[in-house]
Phi, psi and omega in degrees: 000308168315323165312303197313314184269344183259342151314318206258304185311313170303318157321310172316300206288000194235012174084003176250157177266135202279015183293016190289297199255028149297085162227198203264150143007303190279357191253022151006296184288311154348270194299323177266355165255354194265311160309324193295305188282349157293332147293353182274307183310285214325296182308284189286029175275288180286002150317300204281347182272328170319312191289304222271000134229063185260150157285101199243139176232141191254183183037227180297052207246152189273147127335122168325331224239310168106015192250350195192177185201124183251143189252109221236098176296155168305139198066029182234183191199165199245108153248148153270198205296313179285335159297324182285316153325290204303312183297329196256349169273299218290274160010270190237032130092008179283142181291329160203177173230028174338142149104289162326113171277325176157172211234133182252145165217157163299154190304318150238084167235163176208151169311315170272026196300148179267098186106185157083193203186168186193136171261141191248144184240129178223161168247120189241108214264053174275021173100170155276123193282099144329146141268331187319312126017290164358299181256032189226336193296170195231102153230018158296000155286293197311298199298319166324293197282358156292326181266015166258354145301312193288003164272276251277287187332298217267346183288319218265320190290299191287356158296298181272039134086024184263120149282146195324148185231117159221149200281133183253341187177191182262128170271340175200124192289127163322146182219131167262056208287073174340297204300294173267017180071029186255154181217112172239186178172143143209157175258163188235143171219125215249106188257176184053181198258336205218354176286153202297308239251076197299170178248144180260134196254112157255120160230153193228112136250193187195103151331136162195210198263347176262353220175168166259106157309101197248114176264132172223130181235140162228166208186169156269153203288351172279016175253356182334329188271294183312328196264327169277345173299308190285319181287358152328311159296328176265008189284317151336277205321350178231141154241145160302120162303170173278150214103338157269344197305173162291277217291003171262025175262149208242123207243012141300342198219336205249157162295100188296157198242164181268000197231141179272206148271330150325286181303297158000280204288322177267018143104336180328323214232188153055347191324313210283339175302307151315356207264316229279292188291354204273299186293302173309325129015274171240289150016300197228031164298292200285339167322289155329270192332302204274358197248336204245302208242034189072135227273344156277046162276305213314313169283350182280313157258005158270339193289333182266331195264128202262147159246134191243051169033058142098200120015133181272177188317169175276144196284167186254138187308000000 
C-alpha cells in the first residue's frame, strides 16, 4: 500500500494520472512491482537528463587562474570552473565552491554517479613549499598526532550539528615524489559511530613556485583499489606554466610558504580543499533531485547513496 501511494503522489507531481493503479486489492503484487519500476525509469531518466547537460572537455585545457595547464589522459574526462559550481552547490548540496577550478572523473562516472569518485581541483597561492623535510618525516608519528587532534576538531564539528570524523589510518602512507614534486596520501575516515561503510580521502599536491596545486577525490574505502589504480594518471596530469614552475623560484623576489610536507599532510594548510566533495559526495547528492522530481524519488535514490554523516573537521588556523 505504501508503494502504491507514493507511485501515485509522484506521479500526480509529474503530470500523470494516477487511475492506473486504482486497482482491488487482489492484484497488490502486480501493482507494487510495476510501481516500484516505474520509479526506478524515472529516477534514471533524470540522471540521464541531468548528465546529458554538462559539457565535459578531454586533452589540453589551461586553468582558469593562468598558473597551470591540465593534460586530461584517455579515460578521464574535465569540467570547468562553472559546471563545477553548478555540480558541487546546486548538484550535491555544498554551501560554496570558492576556490574550486574544476572538477576531473573518470570517463565513465557522471556527476549522480552510485559509486565511483572525482577530484576537485584548486589552487593555493601558499608560497613556496620547502622540501627539505621530506625524506625525515616519520608518519606513523604524523598520524598519532593527527588523531590526538581530533577531540578539539570534533567538538567544533557537533556545534554545527556534524557528526564526529575520526581517522582510523593511512588508506595509503604518504609518497613524495622529489623529482616531479608531487606529495599524494589517503586517508579512511570513519564518520559517526555507527557507519557500516568508511570513507576515503585521496589527496594530490603539486608543488610549484607560488603555491600548491591540490587535486582531492573521496570515494568509499571500497572503492579504494579502483582510486589507486587511476592515480598514476592522475599525478601526470598537471603542469606548471612557465613562470610557475618548483624550479623557478627566485627567493629575492618569491614567498617561502610557512608550512613543509609535514604541514601539507597533517592539514594545517588546505584543509578546506577536502570540505567541498567529502560533503558532496554523498551525504548531499541526492537534494536537488528529491527536490525536482518528488518526493517518490526518495527510494529511488535513498536506497543508493551513502552517508558519510556530514563534512570532515572545519579547517584549523
Amino acid at each position: 500500500m505504501l508503494i502504491r501511494l507514493t507511485a501515485c503522489l509522484l506521479l500526480a507531481s509529474i503530470g500523470f494520472a494516477p487511475s492506473a493503479l486504482a486497482q482491488d486489492e487482489s492484484s497488490t503484487d502486480t501493482v507494487t512491482f510495476d510501481a516500484q519500476a516505474l520509479l526506478d525509469s524515472i529516477g534514471q531518466s533524470y540522471i540521464d537528463s541531468i548528465e546529458g547537460s554538462f559539457t565535459y572537455q578531454r586533452g589540453e585545457i589551461p586553468l582558469s587562474n593562468g598558473v597551470a595547464t591540465l593534460n586530461i589522459p584517455a579515460g578521464f574526462k574535465y569540467l570547468d570552473e562553472a559546471q563545477t559550481r553548478r555540480v558541487l552547490v546546486d548538484l550535491w548540496g555544498n554551501p560554496n565552491a570558492d576556490g574550486c577550478l574544476g572538477m576531473i572523473f573518470p570517463e565513465a562516472d557522471g556527476v549522480l554517479q552510485d559509486g565511483g569518485y572525482a577530484f576537485v581541483v584548486q589552487y593555493d597561492e601558499i608560497g613556496y613549499v620547502k622540501d627539505d623535510d621530506a625524506d625525515e618525516m616519520d608518519y606513523d608519528e604524523l598520524l598519532k598526532s593527527m588523531q590526538e587532534d581530533e577531540a578539539a576538531e570534533n567538538a567544533e564539528r557537533a556545534k554545527m550539528g556534524y557528526e564526529p570524523a575520526y581517522t582510523v589510518g593511512w588508506a595509503a602512507q604518504p609518497f613524495y615524489d622529489k623529482a616531479n614534486k608531487v606529495l599524494h596520501w589517503a586517508k579512511e575516515i570513519k564518520f559517526g559511530d555507527s557507519a557500516s561503510v568508511n570513507t576515503l580521502n585521496y589527496n594530490v599536491r603539486v608543488l610549484g613556485r607560488k603555491g600548491v596545486l591540490i587535486l582531492n577525490a573521496v570515494a568509499s574505502m571500497d572503492d579504494l583499489e579502483l582510486v589507486k589504480q587511476h592515480v598514476p594518471d592522475v599525478l601526470s596530469i598537471v603542469q606548471y606554466n612557465e613562470g610557475f614552475r618548483y624550479e623557478q623560484f627566485d627567493s629575492k623576489v618569491d614567498d617561502v610558504a610557512a608550512w613543509t610536507i609535514g604541514g601539507l599532510v597533517a592539514g594545517k594548510v588546505l584543509a578546506k580543499a577536502g570540505f567541498f566533495a567529502l560533503l558532496a559526495k554523498f551525504g548531499g547528492k541526492i537534494l536537488l533531485v528529491l527536490g525536482a522530481a518528488g518526493a517518490g524519488l526518495w527510494r529511488f535514490f535513498g536506497n543508493r547513496k551513502k552517508d558519510v554523516g556530514g563534512p570532515p573537521a572545519a579547517p584549523q588556523a
